[in-house]
N, CA, C and O atoms as a DFTB+ gen file, in Angstrom:
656 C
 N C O
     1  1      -3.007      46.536      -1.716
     2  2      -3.769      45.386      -1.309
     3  2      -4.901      45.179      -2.305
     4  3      -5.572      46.178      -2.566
     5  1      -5.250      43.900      -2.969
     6  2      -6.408      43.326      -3.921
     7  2      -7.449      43.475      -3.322
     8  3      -7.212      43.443      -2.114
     9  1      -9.202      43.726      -3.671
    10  2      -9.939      43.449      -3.230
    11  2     -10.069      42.204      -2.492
    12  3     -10.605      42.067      -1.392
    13  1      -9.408      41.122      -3.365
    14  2      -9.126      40.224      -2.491
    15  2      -9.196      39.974      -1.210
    16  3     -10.078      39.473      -0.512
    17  1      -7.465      40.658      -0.844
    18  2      -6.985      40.595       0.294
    19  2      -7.927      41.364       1.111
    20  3      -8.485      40.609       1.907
    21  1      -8.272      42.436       1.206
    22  2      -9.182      43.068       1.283
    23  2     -11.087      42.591       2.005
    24  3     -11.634      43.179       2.939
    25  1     -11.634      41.513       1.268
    26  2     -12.417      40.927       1.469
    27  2     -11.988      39.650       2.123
    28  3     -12.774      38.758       2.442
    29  1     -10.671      39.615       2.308
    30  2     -10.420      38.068       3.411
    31  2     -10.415      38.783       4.714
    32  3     -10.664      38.340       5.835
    33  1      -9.987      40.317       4.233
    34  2      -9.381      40.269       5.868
    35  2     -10.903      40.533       6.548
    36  3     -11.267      39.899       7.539
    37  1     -11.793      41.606       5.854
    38  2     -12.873      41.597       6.363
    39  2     -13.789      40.797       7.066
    40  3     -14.540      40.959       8.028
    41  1     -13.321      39.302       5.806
    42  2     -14.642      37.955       6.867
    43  2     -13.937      37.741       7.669
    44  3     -14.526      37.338       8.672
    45  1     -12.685      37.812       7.798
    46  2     -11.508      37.375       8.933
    47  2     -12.005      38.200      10.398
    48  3     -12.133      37.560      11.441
    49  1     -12.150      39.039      10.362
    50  2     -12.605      40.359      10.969
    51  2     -14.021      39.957      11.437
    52  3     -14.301      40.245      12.600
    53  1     -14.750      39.468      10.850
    54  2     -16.209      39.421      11.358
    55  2     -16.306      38.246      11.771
    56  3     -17.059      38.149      12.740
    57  1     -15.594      36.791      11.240
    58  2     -15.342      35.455      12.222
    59  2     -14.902      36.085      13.690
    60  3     -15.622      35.697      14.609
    61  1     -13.916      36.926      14.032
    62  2     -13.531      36.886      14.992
    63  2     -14.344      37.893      15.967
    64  3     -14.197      37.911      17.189
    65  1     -15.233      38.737      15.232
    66  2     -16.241      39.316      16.542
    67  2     -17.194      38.736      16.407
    68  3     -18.160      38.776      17.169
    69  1     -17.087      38.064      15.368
    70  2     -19.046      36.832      16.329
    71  2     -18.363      35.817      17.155
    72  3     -18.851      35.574      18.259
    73  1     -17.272      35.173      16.763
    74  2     -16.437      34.350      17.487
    75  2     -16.557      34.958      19.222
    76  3     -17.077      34.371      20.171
    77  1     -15.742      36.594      19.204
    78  2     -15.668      37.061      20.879
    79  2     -17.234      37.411      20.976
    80  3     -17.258      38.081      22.008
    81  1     -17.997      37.374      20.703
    82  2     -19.685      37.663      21.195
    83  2     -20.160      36.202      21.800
    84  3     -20.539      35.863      22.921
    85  1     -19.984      35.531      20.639
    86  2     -20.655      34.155      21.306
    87  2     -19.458      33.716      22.950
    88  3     -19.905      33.244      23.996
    89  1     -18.314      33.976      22.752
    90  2     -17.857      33.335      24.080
    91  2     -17.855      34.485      25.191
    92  3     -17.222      34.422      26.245
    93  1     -18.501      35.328      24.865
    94  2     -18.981      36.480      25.862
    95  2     -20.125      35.988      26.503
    96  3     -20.229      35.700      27.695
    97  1     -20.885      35.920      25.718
    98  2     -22.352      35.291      26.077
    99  2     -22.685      33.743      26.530
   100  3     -23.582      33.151      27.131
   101  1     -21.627      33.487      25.989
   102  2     -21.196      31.912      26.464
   103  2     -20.888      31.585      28.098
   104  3     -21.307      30.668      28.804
   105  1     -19.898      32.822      28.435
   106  2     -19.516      33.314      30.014
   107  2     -20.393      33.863      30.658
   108  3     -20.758      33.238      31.654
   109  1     -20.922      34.902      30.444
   110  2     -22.479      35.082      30.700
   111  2     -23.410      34.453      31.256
   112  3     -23.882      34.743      32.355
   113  1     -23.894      33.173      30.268
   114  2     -24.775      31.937      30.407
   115  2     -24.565      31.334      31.198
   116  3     -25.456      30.844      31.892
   117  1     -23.205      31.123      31.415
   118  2     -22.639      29.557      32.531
   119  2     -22.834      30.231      33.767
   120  3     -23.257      29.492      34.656
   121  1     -22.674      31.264      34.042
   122  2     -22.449      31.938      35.076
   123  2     -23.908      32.114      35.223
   124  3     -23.957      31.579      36.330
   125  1     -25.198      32.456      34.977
   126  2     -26.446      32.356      35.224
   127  2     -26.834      31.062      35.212
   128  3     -27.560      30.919      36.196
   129  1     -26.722      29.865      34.518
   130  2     -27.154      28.949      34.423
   131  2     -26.903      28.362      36.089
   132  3     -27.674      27.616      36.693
   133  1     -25.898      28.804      36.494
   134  2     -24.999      27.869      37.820
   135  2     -25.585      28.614      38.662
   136  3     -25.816      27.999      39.703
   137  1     -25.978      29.830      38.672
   138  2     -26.568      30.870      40.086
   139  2     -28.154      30.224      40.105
   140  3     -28.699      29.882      41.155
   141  1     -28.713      30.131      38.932
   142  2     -29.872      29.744      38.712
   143  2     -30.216      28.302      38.790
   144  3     -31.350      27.936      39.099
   145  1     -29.478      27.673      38.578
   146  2     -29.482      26.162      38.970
   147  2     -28.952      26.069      40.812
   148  3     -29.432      25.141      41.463
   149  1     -28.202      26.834      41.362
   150  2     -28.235      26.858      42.477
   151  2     -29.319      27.371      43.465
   152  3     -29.499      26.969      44.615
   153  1     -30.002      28.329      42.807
   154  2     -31.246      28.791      43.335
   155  2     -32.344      27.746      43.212
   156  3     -33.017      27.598      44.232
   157  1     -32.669      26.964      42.123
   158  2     -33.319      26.044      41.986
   159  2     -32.816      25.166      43.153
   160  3     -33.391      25.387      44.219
   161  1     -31.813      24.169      43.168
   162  2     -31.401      23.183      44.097
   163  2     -32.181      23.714      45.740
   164  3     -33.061      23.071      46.313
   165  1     -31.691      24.765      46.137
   166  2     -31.773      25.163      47.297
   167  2     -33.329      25.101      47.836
   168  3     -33.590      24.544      48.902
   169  1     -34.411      25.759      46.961
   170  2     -35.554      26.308      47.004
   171  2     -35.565      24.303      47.091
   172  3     -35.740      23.856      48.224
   173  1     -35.453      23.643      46.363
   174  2     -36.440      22.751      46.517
   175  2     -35.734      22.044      47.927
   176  3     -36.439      21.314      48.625
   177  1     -34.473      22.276      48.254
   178  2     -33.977      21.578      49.522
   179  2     -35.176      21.972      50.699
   180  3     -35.794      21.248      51.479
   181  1     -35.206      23.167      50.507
   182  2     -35.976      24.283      51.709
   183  2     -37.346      24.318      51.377
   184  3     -37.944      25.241      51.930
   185  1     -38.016      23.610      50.655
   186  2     -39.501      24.042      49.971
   187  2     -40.369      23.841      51.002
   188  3     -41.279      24.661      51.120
   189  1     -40.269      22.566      52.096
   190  2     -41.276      22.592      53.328
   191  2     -40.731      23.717      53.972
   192  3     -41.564      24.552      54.322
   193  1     -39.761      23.916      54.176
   194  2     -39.241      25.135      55.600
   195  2     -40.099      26.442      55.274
   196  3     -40.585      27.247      56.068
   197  1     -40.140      26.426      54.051
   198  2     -40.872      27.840      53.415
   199  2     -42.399      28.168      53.811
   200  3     -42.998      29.174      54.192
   201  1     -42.701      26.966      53.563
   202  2     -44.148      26.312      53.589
   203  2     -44.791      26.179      55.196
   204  3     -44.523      25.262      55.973
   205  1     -45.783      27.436      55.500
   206  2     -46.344      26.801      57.143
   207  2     -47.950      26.264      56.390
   208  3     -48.830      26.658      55.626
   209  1     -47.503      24.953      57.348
   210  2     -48.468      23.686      57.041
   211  2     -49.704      23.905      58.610
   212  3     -49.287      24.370      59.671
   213  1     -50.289      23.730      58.530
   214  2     -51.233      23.524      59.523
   215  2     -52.786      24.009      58.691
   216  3     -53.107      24.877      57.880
   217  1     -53.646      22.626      59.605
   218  2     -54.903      21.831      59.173
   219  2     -55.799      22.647      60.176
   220  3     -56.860      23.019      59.674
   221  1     -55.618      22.965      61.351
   222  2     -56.401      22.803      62.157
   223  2     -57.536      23.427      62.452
   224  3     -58.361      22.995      63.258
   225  1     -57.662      24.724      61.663
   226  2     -59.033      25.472      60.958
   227  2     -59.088      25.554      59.448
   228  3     -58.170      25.322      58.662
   229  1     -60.357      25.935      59.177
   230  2     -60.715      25.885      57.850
   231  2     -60.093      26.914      57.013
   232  3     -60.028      26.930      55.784
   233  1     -59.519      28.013      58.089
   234  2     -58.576      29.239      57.581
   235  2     -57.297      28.634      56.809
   236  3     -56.806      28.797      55.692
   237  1     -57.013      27.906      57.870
   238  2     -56.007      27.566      58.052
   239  2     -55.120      26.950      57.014
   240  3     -53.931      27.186      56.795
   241  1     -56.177      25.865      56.241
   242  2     -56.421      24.804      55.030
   243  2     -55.891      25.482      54.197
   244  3     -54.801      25.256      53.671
   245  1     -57.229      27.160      53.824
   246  2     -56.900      27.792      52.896
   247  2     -55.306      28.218      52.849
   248  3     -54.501      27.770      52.033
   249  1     -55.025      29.133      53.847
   250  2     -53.262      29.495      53.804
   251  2     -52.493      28.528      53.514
   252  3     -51.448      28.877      52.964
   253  1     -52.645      27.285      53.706
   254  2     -51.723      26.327      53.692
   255  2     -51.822      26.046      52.093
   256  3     -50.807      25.757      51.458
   257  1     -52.803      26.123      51.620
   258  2     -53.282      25.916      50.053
   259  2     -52.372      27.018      49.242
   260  3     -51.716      26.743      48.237
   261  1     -52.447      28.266      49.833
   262  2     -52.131      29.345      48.697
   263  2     -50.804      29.347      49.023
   264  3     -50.082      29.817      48.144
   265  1     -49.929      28.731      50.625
   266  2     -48.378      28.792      50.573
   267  2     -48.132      27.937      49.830
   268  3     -47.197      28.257      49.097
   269  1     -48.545      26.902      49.628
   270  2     -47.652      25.950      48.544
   271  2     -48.027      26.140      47.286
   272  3     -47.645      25.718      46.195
   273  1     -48.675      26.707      47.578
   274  2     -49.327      27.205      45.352
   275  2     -48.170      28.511      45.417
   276  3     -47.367      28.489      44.484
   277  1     -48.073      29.162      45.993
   278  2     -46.694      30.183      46.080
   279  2     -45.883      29.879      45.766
   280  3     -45.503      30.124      44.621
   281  1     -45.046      29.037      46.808
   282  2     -43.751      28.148      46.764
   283  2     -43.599      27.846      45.644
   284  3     -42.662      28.268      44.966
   285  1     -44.801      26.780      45.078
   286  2     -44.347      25.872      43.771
   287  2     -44.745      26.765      42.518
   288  3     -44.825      26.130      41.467
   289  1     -44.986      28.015      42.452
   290  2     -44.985      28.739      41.224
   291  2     -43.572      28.925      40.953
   292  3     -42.894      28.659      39.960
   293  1     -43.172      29.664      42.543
   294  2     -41.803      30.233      42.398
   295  2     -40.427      29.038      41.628
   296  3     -39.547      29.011      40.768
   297  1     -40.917      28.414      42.427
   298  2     -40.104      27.029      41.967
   299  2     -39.878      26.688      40.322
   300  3     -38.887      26.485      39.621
   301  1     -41.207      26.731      40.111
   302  2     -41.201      26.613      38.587
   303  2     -40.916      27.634      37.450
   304  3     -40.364      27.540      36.354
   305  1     -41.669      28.926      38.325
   306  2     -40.587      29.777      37.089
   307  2     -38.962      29.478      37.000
   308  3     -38.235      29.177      36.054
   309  1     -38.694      29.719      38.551
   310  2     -36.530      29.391      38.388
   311  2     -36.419      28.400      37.429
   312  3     -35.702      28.499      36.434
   313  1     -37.394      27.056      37.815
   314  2     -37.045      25.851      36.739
   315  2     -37.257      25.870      35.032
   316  3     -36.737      25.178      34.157
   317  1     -38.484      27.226      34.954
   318  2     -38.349      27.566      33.267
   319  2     -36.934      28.319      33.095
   320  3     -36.158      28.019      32.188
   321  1     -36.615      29.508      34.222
   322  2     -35.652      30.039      33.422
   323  2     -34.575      29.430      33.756
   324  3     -33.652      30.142      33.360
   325  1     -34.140      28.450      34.296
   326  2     -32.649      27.546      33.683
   327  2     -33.026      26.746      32.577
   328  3     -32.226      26.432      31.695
   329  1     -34.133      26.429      32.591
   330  2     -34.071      25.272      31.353
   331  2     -33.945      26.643      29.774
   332  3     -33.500      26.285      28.683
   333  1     -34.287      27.670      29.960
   334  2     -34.386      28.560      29.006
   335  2     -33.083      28.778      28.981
   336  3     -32.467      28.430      27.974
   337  1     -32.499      29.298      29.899
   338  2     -30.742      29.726      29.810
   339  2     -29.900      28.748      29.317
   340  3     -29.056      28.894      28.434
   341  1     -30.308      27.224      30.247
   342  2     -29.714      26.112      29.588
   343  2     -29.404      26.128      28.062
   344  3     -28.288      26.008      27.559
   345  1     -30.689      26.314      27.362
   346  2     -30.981      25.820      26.129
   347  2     -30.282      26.511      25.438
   348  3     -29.482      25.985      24.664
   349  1     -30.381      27.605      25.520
   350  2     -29.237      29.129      25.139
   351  2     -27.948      28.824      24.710
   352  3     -27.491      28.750      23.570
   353  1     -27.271      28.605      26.138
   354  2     -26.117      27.811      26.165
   355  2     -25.485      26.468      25.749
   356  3     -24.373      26.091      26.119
   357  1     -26.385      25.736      24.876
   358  2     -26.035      24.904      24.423
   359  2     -26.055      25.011      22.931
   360  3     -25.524      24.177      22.197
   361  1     -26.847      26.334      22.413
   362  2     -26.807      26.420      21.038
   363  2     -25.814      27.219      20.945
   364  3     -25.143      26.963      19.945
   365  1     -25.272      28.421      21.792
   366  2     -24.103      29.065      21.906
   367  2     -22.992      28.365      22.068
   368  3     -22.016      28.874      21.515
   369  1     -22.706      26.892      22.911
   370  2     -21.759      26.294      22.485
   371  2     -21.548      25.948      21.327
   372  3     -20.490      26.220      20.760
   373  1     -22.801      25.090      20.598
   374  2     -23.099      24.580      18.671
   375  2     -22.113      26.079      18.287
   376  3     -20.882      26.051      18.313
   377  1     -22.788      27.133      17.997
   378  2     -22.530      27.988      17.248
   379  2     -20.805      28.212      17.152
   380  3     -20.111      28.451      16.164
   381  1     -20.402      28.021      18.683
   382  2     -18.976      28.494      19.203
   383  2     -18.175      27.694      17.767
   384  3     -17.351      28.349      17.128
   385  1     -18.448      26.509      17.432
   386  2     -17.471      25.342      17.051
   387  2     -18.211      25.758      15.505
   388  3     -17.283      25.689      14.699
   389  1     -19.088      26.034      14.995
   390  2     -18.888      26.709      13.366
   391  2     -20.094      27.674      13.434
   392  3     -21.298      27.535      13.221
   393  1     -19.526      28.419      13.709
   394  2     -21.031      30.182      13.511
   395  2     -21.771      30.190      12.532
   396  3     -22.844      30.771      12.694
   397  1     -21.547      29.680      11.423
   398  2     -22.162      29.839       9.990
   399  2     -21.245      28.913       9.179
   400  3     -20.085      28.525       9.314
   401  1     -22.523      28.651       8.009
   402  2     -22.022      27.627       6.897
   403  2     -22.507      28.236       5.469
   404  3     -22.488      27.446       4.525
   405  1     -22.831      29.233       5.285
   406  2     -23.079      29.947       4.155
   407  2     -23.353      31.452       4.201
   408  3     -23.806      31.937       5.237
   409  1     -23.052      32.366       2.921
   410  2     -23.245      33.647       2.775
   411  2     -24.081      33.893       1.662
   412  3     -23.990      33.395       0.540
   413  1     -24.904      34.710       2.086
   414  2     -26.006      34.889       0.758
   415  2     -25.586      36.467       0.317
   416  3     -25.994      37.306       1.120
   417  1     -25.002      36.877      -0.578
   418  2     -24.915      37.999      -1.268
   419  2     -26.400      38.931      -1.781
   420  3     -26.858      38.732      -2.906
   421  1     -27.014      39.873      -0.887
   422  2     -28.339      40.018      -1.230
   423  2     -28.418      41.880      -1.345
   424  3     -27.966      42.781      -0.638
   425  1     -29.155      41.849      -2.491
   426  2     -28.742      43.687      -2.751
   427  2     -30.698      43.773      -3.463
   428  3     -31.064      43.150      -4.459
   429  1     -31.612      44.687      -2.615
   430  2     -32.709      45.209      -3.101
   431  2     -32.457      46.126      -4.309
   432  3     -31.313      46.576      -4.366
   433  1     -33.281      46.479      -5.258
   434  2     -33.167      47.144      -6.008
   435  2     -33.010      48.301      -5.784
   436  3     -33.984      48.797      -5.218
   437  1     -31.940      49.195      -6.041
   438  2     -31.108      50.310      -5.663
   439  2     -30.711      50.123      -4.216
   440  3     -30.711      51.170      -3.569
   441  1     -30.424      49.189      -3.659
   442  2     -30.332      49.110      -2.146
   443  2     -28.568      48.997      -2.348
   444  3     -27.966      48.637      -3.360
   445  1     -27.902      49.509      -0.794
   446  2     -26.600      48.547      -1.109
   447  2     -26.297      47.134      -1.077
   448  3     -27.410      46.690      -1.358
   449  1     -25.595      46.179      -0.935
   450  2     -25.261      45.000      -1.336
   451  2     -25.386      44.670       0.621
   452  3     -24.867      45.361       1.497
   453  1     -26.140      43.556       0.787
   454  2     -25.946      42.846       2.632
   455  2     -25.688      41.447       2.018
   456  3     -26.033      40.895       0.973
   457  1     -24.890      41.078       3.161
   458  2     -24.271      39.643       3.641
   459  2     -24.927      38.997       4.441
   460  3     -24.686      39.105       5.643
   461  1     -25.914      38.171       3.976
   462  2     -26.321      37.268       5.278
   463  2     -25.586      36.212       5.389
   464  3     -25.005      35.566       4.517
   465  1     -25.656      36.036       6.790
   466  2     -24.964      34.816       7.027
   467  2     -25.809      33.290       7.321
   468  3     -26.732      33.400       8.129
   469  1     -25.594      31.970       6.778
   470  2     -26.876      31.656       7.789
   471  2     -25.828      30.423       8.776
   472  3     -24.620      30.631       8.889
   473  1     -26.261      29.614       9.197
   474  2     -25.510      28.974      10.463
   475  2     -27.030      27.832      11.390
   476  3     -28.177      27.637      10.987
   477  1     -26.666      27.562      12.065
   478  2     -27.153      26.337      12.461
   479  2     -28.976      26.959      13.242
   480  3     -30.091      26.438      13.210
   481  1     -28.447      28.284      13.868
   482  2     -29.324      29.468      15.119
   483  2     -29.100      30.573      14.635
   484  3     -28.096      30.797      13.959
   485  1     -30.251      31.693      14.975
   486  2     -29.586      32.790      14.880
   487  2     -29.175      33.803      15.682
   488  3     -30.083      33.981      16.494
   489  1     -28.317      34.533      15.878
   490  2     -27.446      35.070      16.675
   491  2     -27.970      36.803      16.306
   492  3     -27.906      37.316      15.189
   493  1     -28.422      37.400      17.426
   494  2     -28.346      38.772      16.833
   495  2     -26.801      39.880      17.709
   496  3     -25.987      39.445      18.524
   497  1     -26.849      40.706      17.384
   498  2     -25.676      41.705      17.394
   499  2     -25.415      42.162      19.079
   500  3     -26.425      41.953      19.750
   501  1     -24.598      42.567      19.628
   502  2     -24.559      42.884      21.105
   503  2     -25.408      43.938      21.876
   504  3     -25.455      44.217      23.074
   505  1     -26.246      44.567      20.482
   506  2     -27.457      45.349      20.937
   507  2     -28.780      44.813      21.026
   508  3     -29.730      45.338      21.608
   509  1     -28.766      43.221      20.117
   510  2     -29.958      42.299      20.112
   511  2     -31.086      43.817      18.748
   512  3     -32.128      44.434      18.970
   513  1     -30.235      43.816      17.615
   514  2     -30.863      44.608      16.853
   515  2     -30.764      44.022      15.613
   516  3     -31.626      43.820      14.758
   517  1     -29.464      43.755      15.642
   518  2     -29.368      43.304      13.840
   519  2     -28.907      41.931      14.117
   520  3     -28.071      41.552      14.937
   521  1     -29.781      41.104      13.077
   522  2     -28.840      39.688      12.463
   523  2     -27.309      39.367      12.451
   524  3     -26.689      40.077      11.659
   525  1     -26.738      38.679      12.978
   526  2     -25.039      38.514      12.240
   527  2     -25.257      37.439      11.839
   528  3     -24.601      37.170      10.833
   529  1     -26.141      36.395      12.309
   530  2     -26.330      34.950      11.659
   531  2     -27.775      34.642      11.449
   532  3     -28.465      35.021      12.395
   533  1     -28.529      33.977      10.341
   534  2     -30.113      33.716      10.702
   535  2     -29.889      32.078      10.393
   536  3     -29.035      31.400       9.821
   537  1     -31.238      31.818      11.155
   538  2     -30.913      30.351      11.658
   539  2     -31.296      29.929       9.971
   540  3     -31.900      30.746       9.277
   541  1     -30.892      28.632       9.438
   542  2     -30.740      27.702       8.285
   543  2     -32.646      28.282       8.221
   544  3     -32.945      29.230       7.495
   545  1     -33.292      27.848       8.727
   546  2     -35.053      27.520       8.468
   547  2     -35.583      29.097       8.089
   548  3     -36.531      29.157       7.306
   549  1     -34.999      30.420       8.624
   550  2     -35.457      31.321       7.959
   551  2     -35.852      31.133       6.730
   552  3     -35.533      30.225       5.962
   553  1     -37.000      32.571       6.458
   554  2     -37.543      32.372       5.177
   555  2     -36.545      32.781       3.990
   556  3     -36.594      32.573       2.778
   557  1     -35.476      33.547       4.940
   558  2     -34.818      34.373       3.648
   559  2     -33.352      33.320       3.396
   560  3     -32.455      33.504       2.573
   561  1     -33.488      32.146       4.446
   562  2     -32.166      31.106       3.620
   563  2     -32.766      30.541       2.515
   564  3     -31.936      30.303       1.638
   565  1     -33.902      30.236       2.225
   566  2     -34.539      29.827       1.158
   567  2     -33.811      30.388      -0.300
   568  3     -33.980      29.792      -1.364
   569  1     -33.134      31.394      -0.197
   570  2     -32.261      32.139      -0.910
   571  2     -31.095      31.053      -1.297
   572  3     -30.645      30.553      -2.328
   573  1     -30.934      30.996      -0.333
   574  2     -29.484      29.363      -0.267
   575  2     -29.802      28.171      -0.627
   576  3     -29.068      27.315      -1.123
   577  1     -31.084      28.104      -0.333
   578  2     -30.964      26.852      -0.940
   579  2     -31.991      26.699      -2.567
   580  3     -31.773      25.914      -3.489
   581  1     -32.935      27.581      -2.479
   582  2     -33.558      27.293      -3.963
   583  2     -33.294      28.346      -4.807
   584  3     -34.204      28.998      -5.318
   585  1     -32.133      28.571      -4.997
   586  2     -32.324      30.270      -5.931
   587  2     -30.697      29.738      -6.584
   588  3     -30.142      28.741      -6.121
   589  1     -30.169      30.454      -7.541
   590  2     -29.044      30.117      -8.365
   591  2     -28.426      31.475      -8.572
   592  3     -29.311      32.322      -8.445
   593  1     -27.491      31.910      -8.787
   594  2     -26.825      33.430      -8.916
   595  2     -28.153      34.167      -9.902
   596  3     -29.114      33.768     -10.561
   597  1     -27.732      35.028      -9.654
   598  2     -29.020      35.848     -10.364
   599  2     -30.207      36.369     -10.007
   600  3     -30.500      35.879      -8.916
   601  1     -31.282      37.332     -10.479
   602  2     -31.978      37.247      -9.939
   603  2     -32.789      36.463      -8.790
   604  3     -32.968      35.247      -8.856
   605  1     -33.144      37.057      -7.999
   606  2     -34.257      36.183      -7.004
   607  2     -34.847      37.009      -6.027
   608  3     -34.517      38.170      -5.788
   609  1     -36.065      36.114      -5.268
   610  2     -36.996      37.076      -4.731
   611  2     -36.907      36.018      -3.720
   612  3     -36.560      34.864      -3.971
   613  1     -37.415      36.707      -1.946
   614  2     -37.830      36.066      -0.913
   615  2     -39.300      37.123      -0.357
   616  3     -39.499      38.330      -0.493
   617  1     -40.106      36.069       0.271
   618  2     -41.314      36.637       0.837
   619  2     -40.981      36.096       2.339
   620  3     -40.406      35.052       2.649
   621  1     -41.579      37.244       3.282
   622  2     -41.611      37.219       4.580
   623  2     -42.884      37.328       5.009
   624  3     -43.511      37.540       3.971
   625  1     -43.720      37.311       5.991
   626  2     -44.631      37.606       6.165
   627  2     -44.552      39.472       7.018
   628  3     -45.628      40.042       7.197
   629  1     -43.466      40.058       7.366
   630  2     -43.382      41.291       7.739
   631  2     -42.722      41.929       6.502
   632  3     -42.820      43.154       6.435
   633  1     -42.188      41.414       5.697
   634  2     -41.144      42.106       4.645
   635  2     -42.010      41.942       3.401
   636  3     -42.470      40.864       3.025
   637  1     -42.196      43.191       2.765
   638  2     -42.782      43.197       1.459
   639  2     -41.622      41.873       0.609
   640  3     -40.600      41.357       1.062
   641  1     -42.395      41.633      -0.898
   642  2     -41.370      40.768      -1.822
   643  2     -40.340      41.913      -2.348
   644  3     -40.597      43.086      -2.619
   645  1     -38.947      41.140      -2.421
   646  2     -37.898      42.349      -2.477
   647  2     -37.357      41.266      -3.608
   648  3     -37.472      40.042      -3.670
   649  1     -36.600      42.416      -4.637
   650  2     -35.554      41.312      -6.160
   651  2     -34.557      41.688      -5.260
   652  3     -34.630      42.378      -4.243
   653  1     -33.447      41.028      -5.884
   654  2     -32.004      40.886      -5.900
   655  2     -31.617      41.540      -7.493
   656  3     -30.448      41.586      -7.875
């Protein structure tokens, strides 16, 4: 077998486990998004039932003040975290239909040779440790788009300046 063949089968190989990650996480999402959007629906069906209302002492005012300041916190976190899961799931669909649109060949001096990938978002690994994709706006796609084979340098604000 050619290096070639060799290096097809490999990206072949790594399309298809970011491919099964994202529709892992994809199943994942829908399935929280829908428990969590059902929890939302409900809470606000039930939000007076939750809520004891009564005026009729000055105590009373107060409790009635801090149950619905309760209620409607609760309410609103559920409503951040679907709109957060939502959002998730809609860049995990993007990603599903093309994971990446470029590879940056990047090797530190005496380092071994890494593959970044970059792609629309970035996607980290099923441990949430390493990169498999960094989103286009990273500092280090800047590599992709202003640099030419050959030498080059990227600055991070956590990463010392590193050559190629």
């Amino acid at each position: 077998m050619s290096n070639n063949d060799k290096d097809w089968q490999e990206e072949q190989h790594r399309v298809e486990y970011v491919g099964d990650l994202i529709d892992r996480r994809i199943s994942r999402l829908e399935a929280e998004v829908g428990t969590i959007r059902g929890d939302v629906v409900s809470m606000r069906k039930d939000f007076w039932d939750e809520v004891t209302v009564n005026f009729s002492e000055a105590d009373d005012v107060g409790e009635t003040s801090t149950s619905l300041r309760q209620q409607s916190e609760i309410l609103s976190e559920r409503e951040k975290r679907h709109q957060l899961a939502y959002n998730a799931l809609v860049k995990l669909k993007r990603l599903q239909q093309s994971p990446y649109f470029g590879r940056i060949d990047f090797a530190g001096q005496g380092e071994k040779n890494e593959s970044i990938y970059l792609g629309i978002a970035s996607l980290l690994d099923k441990d949430d440790e390493k990169f498999l994709i960094y989103d286009w706006r990273a500092p280090i796609s800047n590599l992709y788009y202003d640099s030419v084979p050959g030498p080059a340098s990227y600055e991070t604000p956590s990463v010392p300046l590193k050559e190629r």
